[in-house]
C-alpha positions, 0 to 999 in steps of 0.5 A: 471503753475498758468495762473489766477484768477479763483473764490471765493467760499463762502459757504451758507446755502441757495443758494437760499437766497443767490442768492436773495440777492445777485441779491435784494442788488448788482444787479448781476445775479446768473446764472444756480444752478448745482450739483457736486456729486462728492464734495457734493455741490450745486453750482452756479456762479456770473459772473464778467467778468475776475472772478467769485464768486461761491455760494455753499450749501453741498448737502449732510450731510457728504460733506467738504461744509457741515462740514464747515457750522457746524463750521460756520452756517452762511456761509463765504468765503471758498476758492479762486481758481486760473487757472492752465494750467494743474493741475497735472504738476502744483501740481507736480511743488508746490510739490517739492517747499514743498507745500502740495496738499490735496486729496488721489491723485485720480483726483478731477473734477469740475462741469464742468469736469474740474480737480481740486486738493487743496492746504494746507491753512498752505501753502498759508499764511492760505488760501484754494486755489483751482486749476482748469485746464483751457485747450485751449478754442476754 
């Protein structure tokens, strides 16, 4: 089940502009751009101790970041993400409570691998909620 908060993600149109501001304005360190193929993003994290906030730029034209930024060209706050202990028998769980996960089923991974599903915003009082599975660390 849901064991934490995860992240934020806000979409921008330059990950770099956005990392120059966010370490030139607040002082935080952007860590390591990466690619996840799979969801057509650039990505890269903020780390804030128990939480993170994940920039995002579409890497490619037909990704979901990318449709976002259509509607919103200067960015914003796409999703937040909450841990889970294991995603498929959390989704099953959220299922039978009426909530409806997004996707055509196939697994969904993160940039590192780690499974991931989303959740309907009319289910989470107008939110995208992203989960993402957190095994045992060690």
């Amino acid at each position: 089940m849901i064991t934490g908060f995860s992240h934020v993600s806000i979409v921008v149109p330059d990950i770099e502009a956005a990392a120059r501001q966010i370490e030139t304005k607040y002082g935080l360190t952007v860590g390591e751009r990466k690619t996840n193929a799979e969801q057509g993003v650039r990505l890269a994290y903020v780390e804030l101790g128990g939480a993170r906030i994940e920039l995002m730029e579409p890497s490619r034209p037909d990704s979901p970041v990318a449709k976002f930024l259509e509607r919103n060209p200067r960015g914003g706050i796409h999703h937040f993400c909450l841990s889970v202990d294991n995603v498929d028998a959390t989704a099953k769980a959220l299922a039978c409570n009426g909530v409806r996960v997004l996707g055509d089923g196939k697994p969904q991974h993160n940039v590192e691998g780690e499974r991931i599903a989303f959740i309907h915003p009319g289910d989470f009082l107008g939110a995208l909620v992203e989960i993402e599975e957190h095994g045992p660390k060690g």
